[in-house]
C-alpha positions as CSV (number, residue, x, y, z in Angstrom):
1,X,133.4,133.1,-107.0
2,X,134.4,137.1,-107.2
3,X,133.5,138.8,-110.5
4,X,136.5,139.9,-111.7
5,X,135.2,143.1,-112.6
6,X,133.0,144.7,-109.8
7,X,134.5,141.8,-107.0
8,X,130.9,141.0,-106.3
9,X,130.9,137.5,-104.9
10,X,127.1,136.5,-105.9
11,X,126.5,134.7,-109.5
12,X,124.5,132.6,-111.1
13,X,125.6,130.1,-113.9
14,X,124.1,130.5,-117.3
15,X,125.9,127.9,-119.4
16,X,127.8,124.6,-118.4
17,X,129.3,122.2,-120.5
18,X,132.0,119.6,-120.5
19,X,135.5,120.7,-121.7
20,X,138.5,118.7,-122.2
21,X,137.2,114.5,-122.3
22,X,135.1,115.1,-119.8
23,X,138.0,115.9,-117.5
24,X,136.5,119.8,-116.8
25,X,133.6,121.8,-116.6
26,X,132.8,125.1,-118.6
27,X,130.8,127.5,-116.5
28,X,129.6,130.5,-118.1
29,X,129.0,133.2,-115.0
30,X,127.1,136.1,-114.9
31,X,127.7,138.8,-112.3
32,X,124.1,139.8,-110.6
33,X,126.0,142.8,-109.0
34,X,127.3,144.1,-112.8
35,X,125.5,141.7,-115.0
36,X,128.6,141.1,-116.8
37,X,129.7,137.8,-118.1
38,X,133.3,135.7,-117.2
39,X,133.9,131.5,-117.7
40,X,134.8,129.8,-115.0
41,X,136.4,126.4,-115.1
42,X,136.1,123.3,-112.8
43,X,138.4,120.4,-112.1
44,X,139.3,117.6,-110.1
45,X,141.8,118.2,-107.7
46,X,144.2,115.6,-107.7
47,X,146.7,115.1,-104.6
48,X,150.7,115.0,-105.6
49,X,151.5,112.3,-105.9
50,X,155.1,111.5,-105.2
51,X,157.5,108.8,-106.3
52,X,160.5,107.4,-104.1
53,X,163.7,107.1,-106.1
54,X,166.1,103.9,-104.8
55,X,168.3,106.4,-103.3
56,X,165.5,107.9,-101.3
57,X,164.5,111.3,-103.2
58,X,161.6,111.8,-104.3
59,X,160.4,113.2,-107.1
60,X,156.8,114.5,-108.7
61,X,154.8,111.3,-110.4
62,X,155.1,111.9,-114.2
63,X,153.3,109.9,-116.5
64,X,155.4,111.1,-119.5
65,X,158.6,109.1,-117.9
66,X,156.8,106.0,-118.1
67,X,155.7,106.6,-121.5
68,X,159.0,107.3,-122.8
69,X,160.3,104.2,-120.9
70,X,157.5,102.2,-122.6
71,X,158.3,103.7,-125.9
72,X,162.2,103.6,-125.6
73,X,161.4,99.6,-125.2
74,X,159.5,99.2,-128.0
75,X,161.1,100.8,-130.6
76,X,161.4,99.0,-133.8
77,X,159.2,96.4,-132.1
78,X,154.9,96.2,-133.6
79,X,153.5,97.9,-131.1
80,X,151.2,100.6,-131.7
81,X,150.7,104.4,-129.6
82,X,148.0,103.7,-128.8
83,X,149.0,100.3,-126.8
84,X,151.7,102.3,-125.3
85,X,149.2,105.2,-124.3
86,X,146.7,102.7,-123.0
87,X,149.2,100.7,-120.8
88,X,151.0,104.2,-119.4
89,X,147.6,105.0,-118.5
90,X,146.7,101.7,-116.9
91,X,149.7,102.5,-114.8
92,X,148.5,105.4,-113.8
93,X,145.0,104.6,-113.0
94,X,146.6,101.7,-110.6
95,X,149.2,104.1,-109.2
96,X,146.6,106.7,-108.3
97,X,143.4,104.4,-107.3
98,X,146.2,102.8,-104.6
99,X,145.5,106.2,-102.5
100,X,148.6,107.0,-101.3
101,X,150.3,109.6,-101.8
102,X,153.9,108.2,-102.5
103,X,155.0,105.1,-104.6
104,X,158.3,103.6,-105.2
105,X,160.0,103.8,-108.4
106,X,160.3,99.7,-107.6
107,X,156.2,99.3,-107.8
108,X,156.3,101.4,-110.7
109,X,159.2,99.4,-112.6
110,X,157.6,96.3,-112.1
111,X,154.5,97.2,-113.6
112,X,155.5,98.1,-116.7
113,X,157.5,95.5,-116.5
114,X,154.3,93.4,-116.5
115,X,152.5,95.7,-118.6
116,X,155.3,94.9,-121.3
117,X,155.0,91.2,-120.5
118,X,151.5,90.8,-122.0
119,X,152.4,93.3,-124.9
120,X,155.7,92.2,-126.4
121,X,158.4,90.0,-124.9
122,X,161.2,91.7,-126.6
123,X,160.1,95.0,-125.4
124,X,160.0,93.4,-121.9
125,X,163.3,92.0,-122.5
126,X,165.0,95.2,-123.5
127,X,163.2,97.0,-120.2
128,X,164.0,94.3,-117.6
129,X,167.8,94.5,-119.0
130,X,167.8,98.4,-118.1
131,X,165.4,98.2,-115.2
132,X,167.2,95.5,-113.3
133,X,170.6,96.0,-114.5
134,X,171.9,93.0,-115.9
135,X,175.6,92.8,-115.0
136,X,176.5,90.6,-117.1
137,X,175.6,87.7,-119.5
138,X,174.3,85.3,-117.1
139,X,172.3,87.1,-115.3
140,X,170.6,88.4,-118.3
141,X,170.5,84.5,-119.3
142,X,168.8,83.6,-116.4
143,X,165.7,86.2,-116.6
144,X,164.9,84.8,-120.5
145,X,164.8,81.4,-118.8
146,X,162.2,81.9,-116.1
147,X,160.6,83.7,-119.1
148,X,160.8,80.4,-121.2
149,X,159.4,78.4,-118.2
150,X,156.6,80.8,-117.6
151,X,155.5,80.4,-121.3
152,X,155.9,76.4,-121.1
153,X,153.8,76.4,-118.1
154,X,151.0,78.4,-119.4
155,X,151.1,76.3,-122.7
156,X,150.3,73.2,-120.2
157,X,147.8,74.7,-118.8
């Protein structure tokens, strides 16, 4: 680390603390060439993470489209922020712990499509008629049925 003042590259840390949730690290420096102070901050690095689009672009992974997916299903329905906050960042945590370095917008759909499952049927409803483009009445019909068996099912069980 250069001191931004005299470009002396030794230093010793006086002061650390965490910053930010316990994302980053506050370093308070001083420069043993000057003896002047500067903060320095430390992160994890995180890789880019790319998504593939159906048509084959690719865009940068953006945890703020899924949220407004999530929230744009739910509206008007009793789900709370926080619930949406906690399952956009479920998503994330799988999409990043699956170490590679591109997902498809597919993978990504049908989590939150599962995600929404567990939360509120309408909102998974309302994102499964977007996501998977219902064309018409009976396809849209034949989704809520496997939905209807799924729930009989795990009322046998």
């Amino acid at each position: 680390m250069r001191c931004l003042y005299c470009n002396c590259t030794e230093s010793k840390v006086i002061d650390s603390r965490s910053a930010d949730d316990d994302k980053t690290i506050r370093r308070r420096r001083e420069c043993l060439g000057c003896g002047r102070r500067f903060t320095t901050y430390e992160t994890i690095e995180i890789s880019p993470l790319l998504v593939v689009k159906s048509d084959g672009t690719r865009q940068a992974f953006d945890i703020g489209k899924i949220k407004r997916g999530i929230v744009k299903a739910c509206e008007k329905r009793p789900v709370s922020i926080e619930q949406i906050d906690s399952l956009a960042e479920e998503i994330a945590k799988k999409v990043y712990n699956s170490m590679e370095q591109e997902v498809s917008s597919k993978t990504i759909g049908e989590m939150v499509m599962e995600g929404l499952k567990e939360l509120d049927e309408v909102a998974y409803v309302r994102y499964a008629s977007v996501y998977r483009s219902f064309k018409d009445i009976n396809s849209f019909m034949s989704e809520l049925q496997r939905m209807m068996e799924r729930k009989e099912t795990e009322k046998r069980s």
